[in-house]
N, C-alpha and C positions, 0 to 999 in steps of 0.2 A: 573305658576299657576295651567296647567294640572296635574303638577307631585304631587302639596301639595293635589289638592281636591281626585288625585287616592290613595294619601296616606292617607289622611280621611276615603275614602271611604274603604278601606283596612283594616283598624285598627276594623270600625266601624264592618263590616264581620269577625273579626279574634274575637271581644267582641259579636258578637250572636251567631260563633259556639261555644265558651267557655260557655256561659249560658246555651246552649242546652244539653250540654255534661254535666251539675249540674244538670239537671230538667227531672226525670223519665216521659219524653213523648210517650215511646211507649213501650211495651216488647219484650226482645229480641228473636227470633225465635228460637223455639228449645232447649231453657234454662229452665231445671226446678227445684223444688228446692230443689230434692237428689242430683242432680249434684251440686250444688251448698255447701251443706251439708257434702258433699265429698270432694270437694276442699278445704275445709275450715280447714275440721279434718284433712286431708293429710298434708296443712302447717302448721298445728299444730305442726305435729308429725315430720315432716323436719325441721321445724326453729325455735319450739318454739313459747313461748305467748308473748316474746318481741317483736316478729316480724311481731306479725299478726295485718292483717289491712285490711278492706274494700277493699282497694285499689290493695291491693296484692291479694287477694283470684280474684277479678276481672282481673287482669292482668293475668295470670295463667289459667283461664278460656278464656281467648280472648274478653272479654267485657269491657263495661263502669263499672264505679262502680254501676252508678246510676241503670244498670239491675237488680241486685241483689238487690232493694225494691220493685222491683216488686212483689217479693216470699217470703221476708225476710224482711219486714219495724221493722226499731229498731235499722239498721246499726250493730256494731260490736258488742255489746252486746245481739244482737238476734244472730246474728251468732254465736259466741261464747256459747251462749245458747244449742241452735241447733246441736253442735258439741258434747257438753258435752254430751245431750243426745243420740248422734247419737252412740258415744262412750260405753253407755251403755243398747244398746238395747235390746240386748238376754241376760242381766243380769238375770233376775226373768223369771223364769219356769211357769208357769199356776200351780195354785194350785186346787188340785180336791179333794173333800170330801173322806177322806179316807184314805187318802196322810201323811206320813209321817212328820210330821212339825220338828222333827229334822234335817230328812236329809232332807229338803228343805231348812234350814236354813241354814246347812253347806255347801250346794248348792251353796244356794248363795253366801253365803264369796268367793268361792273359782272362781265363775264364774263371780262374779266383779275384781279380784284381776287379774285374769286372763287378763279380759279386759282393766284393767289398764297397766298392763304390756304390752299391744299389742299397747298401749297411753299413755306413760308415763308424757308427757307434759301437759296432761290433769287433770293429778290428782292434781296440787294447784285449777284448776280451781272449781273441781266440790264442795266443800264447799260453796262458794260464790254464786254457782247457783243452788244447793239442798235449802240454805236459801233465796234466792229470788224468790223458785218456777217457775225459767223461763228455766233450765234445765232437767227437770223431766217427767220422763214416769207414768202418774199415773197408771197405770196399775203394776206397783212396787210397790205404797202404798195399792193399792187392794188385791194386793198378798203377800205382808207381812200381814197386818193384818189379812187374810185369814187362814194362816199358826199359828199365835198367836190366835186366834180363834178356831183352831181343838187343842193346845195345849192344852186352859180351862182358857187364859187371856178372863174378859169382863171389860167393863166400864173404868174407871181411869187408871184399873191396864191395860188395854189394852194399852191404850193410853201413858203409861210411857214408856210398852216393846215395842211399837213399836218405839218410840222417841230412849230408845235403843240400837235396831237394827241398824236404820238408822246411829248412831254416830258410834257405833262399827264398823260396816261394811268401813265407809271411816276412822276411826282413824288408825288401823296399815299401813293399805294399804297408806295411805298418806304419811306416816311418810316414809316408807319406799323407797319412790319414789321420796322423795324430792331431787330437782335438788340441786347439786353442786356449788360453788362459778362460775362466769363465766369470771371473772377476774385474770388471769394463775392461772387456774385450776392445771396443773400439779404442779409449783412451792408452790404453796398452800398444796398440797396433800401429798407431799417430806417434806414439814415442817411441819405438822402436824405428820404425822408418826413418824417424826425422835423426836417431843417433846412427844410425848405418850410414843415409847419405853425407852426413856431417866426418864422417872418418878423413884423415890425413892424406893426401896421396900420397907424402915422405914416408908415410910409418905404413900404411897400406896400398903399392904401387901398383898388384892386379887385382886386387880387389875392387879399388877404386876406377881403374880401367876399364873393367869388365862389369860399373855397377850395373848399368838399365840392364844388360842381358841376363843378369845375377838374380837382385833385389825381386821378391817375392818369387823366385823360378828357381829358387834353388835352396838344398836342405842348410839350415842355421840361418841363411839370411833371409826369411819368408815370416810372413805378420799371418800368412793363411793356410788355412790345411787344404791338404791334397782334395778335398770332397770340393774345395771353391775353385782352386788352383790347379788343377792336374800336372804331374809332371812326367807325362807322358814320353820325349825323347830319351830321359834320364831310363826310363822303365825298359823300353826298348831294345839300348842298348845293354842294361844290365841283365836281361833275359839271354841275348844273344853271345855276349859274353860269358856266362854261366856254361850254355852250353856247349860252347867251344871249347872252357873250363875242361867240364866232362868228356870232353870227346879227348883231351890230352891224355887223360887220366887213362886212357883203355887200353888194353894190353896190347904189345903191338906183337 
């Protein structure tokens, strides 16, 4: 009879530390929430958004999960928030009256693109959290329109070149980053190749022409993502062309 009620009694302590360990009762000492912010982006960049979880970013840190609402209520989708923008912090320069609004714009491109490349995991993510405003430095939409403003965008027209900006700036760099199949990747990557050079020259006459300079250097026929491959002249000039774009567009 000792032994059933010490096993009650057992069970019943092993069901209070388990709820304690769900229930953010105290914060953890010493945890704040760039550390936090840092661990999070780190397993991003090591394992991927398949792999991130609450759970793991706290393991990794030496805590409960439940620490991490102390700093961060919202769970994995603030983190993941959080990360994106953590990712692009020194994106946007300070814009000062006087300043250049071209080269601040190709600034930009070039010091987002950057920053992606140093996060490559990150880049499916920030479309999803640029459109739900839960990843975003506003101090990036003060500073683009600041920049479209000394151009000689106002009103509606402001508001469209800045809308944009903002698409351009994540559309190549996206594309370019996009992760890879993750299911034998290699084997995938050998039969892709091998059915691209295998094309007809009768049925594909530049394509076939222009393979070497093509194959793996250019978006749809490439086996690798932009983090292996950079496609850096494509980037280039579609920066340069954007803003010439823009410069069309101003009032004359």
């Amino acid at each position: 009879m000792a032994s059933s009620r010490d096993g009650a009694t057992t069970a019943r302590t092993r069901r209070r530390a388990a709820t304690a360990a769900d229930l953010p009762e105290a914060e953890t000492p010493g945890l704040n929430r760039e550390q936090i912010v840092a661990a999070a982006l780190r397993l991003i960049d090591e394992a991927g958004l398949d792999a991130f979880s609450v759970r793991e970013v706290a393991r990794h840190l030496g805590v409960y999960p439940t620490a991490l609402y102390w700093h961060l209520p919202g769970g994995r989708n603030a983190l993941l928030a959080a990360a994106a923008a953590a990712a692009l912090d020194d994106v946007a320069l300070p814009f000062e009256t006087g300043d250049d609004w071209e080269g601040w714009i190709r600034s930009l491109f070039h010091r987002y693109r950057d920053s992606l490349r140093q996060h490559p995991n990150v880049a499916p993510l920030l479309g999803a959290q640029l459109v739900s405003n839960a990843g975003v430095n506003l101090r990036l939409v003060e500073r683009v329109l600041a920049a479209l403003e000394a151009a000689g965008f106002a009103g509606a027209r402001l508001i469209a070149a800045y809308n944009a900006v903002i698409a351009a700036m994540l559309g190549y760099v996206t594309l370019e980053l996009a992760p890879t199949p993750k299911d034998d990747p290699d084997g995938w990557a050998a039969a892709f190749e091998t059915n691209i050079r295998a094309l007809p020259p009768a049925d594909y006459p530049r394509l076939t022409s222009n393979m070497e300079a093509l194959v793996n250097r250019a978006f749809i026929v490439r086996w690798q993502s932009g983090s292996e491959v950079p496609l850096t002249p494509g980037f280039e000039l579609y920066v340069e062309a954007f803003i010439a774009g823009l410069k069309a567009q101003l009032p004359r």
